[in-house]
C-alpha positions as CSV (number, residue, x, y, z in Angstrom):
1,X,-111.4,-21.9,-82.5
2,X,-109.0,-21.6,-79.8
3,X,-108.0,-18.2,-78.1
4,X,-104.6,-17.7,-77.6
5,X,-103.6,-17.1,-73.7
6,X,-100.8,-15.2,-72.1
7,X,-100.5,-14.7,-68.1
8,X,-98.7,-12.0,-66.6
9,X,-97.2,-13.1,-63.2
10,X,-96.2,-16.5,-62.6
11,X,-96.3,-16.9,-58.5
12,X,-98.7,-19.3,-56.8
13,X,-102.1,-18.1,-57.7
14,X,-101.4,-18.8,-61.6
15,X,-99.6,-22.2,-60.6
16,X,-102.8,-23.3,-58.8
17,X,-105.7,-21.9,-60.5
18,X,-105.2,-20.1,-63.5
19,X,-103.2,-22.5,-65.9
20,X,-104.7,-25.1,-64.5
21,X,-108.1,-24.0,-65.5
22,X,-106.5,-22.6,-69.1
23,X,-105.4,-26.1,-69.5
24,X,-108.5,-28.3,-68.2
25,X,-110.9,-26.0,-70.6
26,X,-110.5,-26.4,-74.4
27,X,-110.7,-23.3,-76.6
28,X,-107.6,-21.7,-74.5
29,X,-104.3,-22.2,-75.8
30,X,-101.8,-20.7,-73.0
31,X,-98.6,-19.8,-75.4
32,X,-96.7,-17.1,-73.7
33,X,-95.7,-16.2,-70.1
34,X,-94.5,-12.9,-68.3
35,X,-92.2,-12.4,-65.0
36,X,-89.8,-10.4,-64.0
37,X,-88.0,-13.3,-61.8
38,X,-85.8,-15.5,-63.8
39,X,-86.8,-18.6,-61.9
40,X,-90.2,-18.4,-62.7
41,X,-89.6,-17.8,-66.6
42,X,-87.2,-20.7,-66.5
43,X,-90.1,-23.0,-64.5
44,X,-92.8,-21.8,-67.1
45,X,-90.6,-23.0,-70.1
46,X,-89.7,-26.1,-68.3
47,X,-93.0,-27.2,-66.9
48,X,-95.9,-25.6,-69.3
49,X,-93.5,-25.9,-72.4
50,X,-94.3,-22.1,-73.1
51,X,-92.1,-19.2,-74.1
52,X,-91.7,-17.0,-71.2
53,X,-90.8,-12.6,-71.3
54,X,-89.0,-10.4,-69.5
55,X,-90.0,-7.7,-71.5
56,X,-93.7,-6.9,-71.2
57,X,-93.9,-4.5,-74.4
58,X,-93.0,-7.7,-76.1
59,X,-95.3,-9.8,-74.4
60,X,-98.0,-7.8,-75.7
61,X,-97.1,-7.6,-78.8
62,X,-97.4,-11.3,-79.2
63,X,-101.1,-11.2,-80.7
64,X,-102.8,-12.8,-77.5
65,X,-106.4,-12.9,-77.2
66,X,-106.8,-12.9,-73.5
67,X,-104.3,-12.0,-70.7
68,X,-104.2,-12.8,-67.3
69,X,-102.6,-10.7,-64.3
70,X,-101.7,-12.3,-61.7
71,X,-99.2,-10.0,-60.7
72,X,-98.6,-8.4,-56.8
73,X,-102.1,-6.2,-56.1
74,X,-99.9,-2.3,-56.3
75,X,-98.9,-3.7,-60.1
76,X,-102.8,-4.5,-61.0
77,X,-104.1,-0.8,-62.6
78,X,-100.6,-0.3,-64.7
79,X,-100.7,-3.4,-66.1
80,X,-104.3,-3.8,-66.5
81,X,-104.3,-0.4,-68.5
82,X,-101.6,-1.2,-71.0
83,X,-103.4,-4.4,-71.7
84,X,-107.1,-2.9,-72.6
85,X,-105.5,0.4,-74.6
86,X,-103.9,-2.9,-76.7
87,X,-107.2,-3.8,-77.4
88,X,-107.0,-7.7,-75.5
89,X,-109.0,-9.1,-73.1
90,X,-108.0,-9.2,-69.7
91,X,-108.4,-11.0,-66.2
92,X,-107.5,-9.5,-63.4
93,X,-106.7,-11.3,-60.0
94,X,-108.5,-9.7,-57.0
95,X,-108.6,-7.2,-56.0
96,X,-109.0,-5.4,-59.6
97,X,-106.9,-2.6,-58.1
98,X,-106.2,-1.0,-55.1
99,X,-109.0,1.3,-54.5
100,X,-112.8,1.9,-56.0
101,X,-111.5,5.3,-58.2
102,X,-108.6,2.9,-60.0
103,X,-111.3,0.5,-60.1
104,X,-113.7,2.7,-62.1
105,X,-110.8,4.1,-64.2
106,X,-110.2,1.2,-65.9
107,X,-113.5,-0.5,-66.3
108,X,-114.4,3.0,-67.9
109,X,-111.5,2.2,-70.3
110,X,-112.5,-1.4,-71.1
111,X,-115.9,-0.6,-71.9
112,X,-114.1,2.3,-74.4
113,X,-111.8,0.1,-75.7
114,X,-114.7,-2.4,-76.3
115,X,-112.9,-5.4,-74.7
116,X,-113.5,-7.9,-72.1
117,X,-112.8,-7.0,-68.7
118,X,-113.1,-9.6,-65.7
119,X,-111.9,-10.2,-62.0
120,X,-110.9,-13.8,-60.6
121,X,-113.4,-14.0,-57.5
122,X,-113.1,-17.3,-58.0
123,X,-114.7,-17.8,-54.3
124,X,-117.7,-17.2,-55.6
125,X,-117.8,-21.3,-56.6
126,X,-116.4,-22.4,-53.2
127,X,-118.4,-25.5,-51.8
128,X,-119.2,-23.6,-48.9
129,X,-120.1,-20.5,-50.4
130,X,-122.7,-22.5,-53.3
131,X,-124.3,-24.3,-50.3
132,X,-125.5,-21.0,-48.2
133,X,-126.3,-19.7,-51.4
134,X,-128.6,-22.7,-52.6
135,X,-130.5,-22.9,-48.7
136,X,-131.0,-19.1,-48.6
137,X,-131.8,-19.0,-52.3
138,X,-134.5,-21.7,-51.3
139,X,-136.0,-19.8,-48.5
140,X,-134.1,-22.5,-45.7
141,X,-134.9,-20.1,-42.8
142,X,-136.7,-17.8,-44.1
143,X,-135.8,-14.0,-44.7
144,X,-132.1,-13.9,-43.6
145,X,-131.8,-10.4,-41.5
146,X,-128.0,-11.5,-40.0
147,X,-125.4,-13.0,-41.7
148,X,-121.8,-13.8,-40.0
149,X,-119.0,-14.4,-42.7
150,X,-115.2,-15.0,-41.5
151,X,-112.1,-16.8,-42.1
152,X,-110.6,-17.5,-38.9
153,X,-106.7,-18.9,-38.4
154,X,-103.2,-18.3,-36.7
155,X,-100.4,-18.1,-38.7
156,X,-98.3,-15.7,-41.6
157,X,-98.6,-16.1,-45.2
158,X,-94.8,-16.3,-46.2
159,X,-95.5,-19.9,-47.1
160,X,-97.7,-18.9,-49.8
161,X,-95.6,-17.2,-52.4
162,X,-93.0,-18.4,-54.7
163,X,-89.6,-18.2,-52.9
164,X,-87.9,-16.7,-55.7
165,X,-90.3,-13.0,-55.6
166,X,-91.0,-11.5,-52.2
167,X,-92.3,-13.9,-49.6
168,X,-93.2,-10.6,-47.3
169,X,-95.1,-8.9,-50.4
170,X,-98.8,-9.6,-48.5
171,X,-97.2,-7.6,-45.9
172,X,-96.3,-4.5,-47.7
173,X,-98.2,-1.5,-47.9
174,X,-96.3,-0.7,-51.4
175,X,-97.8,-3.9,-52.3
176,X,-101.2,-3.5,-51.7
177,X,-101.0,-6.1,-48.8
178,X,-102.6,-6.8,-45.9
179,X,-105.8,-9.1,-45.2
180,X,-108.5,-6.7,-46.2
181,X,-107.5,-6.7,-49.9
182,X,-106.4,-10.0,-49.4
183,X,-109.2,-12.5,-48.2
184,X,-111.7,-9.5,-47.4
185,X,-112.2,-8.7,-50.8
186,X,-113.6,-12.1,-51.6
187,X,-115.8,-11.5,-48.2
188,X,-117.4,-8.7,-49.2
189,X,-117.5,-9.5,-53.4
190,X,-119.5,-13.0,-51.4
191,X,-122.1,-11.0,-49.1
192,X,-123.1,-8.6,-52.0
193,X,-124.1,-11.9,-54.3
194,X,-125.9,-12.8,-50.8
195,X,-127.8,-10.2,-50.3
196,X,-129.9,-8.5,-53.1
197,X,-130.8,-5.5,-51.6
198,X,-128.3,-1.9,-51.9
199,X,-125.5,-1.4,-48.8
200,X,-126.3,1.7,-47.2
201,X,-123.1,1.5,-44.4
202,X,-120.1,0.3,-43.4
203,X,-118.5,0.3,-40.0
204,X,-114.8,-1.6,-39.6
205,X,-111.8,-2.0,-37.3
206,X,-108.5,-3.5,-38.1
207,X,-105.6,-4.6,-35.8
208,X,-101.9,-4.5,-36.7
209,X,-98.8,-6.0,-35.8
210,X,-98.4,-9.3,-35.4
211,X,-97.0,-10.6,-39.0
212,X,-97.0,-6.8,-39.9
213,X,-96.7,-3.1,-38.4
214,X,-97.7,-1.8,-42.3
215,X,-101.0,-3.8,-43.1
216,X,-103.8,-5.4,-41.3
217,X,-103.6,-8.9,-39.7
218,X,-107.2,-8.7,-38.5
219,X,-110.3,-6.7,-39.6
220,X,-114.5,-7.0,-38.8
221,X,-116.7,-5.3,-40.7
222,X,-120.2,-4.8,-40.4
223,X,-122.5,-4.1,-43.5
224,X,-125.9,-2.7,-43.3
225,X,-128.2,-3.2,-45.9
226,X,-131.4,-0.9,-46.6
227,X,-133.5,-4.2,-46.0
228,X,-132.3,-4.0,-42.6
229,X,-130.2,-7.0,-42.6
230,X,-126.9,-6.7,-41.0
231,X,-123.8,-8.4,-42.2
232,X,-120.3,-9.2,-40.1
233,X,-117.3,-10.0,-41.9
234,X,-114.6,-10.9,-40.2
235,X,-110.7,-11.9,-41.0
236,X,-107.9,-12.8,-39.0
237,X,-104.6,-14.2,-39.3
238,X,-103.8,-14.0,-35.4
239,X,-106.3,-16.0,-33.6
240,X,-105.2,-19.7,-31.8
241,X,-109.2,-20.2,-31.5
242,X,-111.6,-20.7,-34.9
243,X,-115.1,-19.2,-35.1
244,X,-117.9,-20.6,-37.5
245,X,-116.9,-19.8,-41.1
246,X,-120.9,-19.1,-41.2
247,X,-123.5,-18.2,-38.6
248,X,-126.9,-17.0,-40.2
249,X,-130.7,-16.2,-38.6
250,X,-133.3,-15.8,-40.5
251,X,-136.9,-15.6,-39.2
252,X,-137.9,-19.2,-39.3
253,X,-134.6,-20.8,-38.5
254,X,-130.6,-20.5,-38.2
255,X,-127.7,-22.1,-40.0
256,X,-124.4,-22.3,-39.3
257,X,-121.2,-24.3,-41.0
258,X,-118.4,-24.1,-39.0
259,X,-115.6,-24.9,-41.2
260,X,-115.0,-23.9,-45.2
261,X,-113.2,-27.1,-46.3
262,X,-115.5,-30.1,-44.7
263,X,-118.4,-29.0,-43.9
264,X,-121.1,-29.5,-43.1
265,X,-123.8,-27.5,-42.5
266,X,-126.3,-27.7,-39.8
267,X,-129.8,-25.9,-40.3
268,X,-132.1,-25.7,-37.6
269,X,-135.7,-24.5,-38.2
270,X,-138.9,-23.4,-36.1
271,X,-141.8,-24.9,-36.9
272,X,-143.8,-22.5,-34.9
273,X,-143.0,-19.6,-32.3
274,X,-143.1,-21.8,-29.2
275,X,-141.5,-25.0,-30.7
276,X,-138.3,-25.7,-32.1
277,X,-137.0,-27.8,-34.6
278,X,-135.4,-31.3,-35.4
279,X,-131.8,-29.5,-36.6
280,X,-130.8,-30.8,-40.2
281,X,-127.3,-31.9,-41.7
282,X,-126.6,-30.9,-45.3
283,X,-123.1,-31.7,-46.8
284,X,-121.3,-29.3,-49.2
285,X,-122.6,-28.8,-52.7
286,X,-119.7,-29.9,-54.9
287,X,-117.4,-26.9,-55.5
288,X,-117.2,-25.6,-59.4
289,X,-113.8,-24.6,-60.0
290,X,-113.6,-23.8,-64.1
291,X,-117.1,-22.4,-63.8
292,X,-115.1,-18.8,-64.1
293,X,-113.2,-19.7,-67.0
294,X,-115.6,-21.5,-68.6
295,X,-117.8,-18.4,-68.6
296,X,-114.6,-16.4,-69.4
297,X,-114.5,-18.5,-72.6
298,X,-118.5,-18.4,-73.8
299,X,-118.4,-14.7,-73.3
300,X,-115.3,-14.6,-75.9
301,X,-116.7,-16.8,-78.2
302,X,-120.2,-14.2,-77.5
303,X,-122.5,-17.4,-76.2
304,X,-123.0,-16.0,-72.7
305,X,-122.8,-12.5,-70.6
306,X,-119.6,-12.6,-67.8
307,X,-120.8,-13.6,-64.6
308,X,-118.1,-11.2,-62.3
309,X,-119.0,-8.3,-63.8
310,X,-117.0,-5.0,-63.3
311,X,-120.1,-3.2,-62.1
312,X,-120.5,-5.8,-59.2
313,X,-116.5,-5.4,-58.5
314,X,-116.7,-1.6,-58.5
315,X,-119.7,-1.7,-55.9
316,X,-116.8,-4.1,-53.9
317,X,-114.1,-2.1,-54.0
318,X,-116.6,1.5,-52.7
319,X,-117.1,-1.1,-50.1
320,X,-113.9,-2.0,-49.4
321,X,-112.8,2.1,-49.3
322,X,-115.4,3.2,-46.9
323,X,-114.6,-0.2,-44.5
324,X,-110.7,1.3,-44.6
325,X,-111.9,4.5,-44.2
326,X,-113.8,3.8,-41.3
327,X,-111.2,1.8,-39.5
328,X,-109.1,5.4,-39.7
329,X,-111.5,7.6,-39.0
330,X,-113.1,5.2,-35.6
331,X,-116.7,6.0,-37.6
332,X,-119.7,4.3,-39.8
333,X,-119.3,5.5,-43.2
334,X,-122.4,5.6,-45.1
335,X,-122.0,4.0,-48.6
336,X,-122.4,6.3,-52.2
337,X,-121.9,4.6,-55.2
């Protein structure tokens, strides 16, 4: 049995890595498209041989199993919420909405509405990302009790989008731009899978006004946990010098990995108190890119439970709030979920 697939948005995030997974995984049948640009309807007929909408009511009324929004972050909730009271399944591309309230609202309606609901935080099966999680998993260094997480680079993202939308849209407050909701969602929806134990606070700055003067170029965040590990996150868009992409002590040993593409990473242990040592080279784990859909796909056909689950994306997004909160307010926010 396949399940018949629709995707709402058709900019580069569905070009990349939705359709392509749709079409590597048998039991999804992509058949209809939505987007309100006419170039992108015309370049879904063309190239996925698909019949692509203007009008969404129609494209909902198509008898789709599952459908995908990959639509601009500000659209996510309204679209999302027309979906699920339609009784289909639905994806949503991070983050699930624009704040933890939104958030709850419509996971509350997908569990009413008994359908499946799921957010693409499809980082979660980066190479780097699988590594740390394997060495720490395997006691590598011991009890980790700091963990440093960033993304580190110079440079707008107006090459990103499709030409034919809004190239400036990650730069739009009406959009739900800027880099916090951009890459330090998938920061933060990481460190939680990290780390085990409840957040307890967050404290945050952001900096402005270099690619934008609405939304964040640059934000750190630190995380405390109730274990008493501390966690920095940190993304920038605005610096000429890169920083490790990990940097992580534990109490036998430290790793770090100081880019997210190559690799590798380098694990130095202590053998005792006054010794140190022999460091250690591990290359990346091999990344698992359809592991999502794939999951997306057992739990439809009822073989498995999802693996993003809204809980865990809620507990991301109360995160995200109090770190945006605190960069306003110049304060540590303690967590409440």
């Amino acid at each position: 049995m396949s399940f018949k697939a629709g995707i709402c948005g058709l900019g580069r995030i569905a070009n990349d890595d939705h359709i392509p997974s749709l079409k590597r995984i048998r039991g999804f049948d992509l058949v209809a498209a939505y987007d309100i640009t006419p170039a992108r309807r015309r370049y879904a007929e063309s190239i996925y041989k698909v019949k692509a909408y203007s009008n969404f009511n129609e494209f909902l009324n198509l008898g789709l199993d599952l459908i995908i929004i990959s639509t601009p972050s500000n659209t996510h909730k309204g679209l999302a919420t027309r979906v699920i009271n339609k009784g289909i399944n639905v994806i949503v591309e991070k983050p699930i909405t624009l704040n933890s309230k939104d958030a709850r609202t419509i996971i509350k309606l997908a569990k009413k509405k008994g359908v499946v609901l799921s957010v693409h935080h499809n980082r979660r099966w980066d190479r780097d990302f699988i590594t740390i999680q394997r060495l720490l998993n395997k006691g590598a260094i011991g009890a980790p009790f700091a963990i440093e997480s960033r993304v580190i680079s110079f440079g707008s993202l107006l090459w990103y989008p499709v030409k034919e939308f809004n190239p400036l849209w990650r730069y739009k407050k009406s959009y739900g731009g800027g880099v916090i909701l951009d890459f330090g969602v998938h920061l933060v929806d990481q460190i939680l899978q990290l780390v085990k134990d409840k957040p307890k606070s967050v404290w945050c700055t952001t900096k402005d006004g270099v690619w934008s003067r609405e939304v964040e170029d640059y934000f750190k965040c630190i995380i405390r946990f109730g274990n008493g590990l501390v966690a920095q996150l940190e993304t920038s868009q605005i610096s000429r010098y890169p920083l490790p992409r990990w940097h992580i002590t534990g109490t036998s040993g430290a790793i770090i990995c100081d880019d997210w593409w190559k690799g590798p990473v380098r694990i130095k242990c202590s053998g005792s108190k006054r010794a140190e040592g022999k460091e250690r080279v591990c290359k990346f784990d091999r990344a698992k890119k359809d592991v999502f859909y794939k999951n997306i796909l057992r739990v439809l056909q009822k073989r498995e439970k999802l693996l993003v689950k809204p809980e865990e994306v809620y507990k991301t997004m109360v995160v995200i709030d109090a770190a945006r909160e605190s960069a306003r307010r110049g304060i540590e926010i303690k967590l409440k979920f």
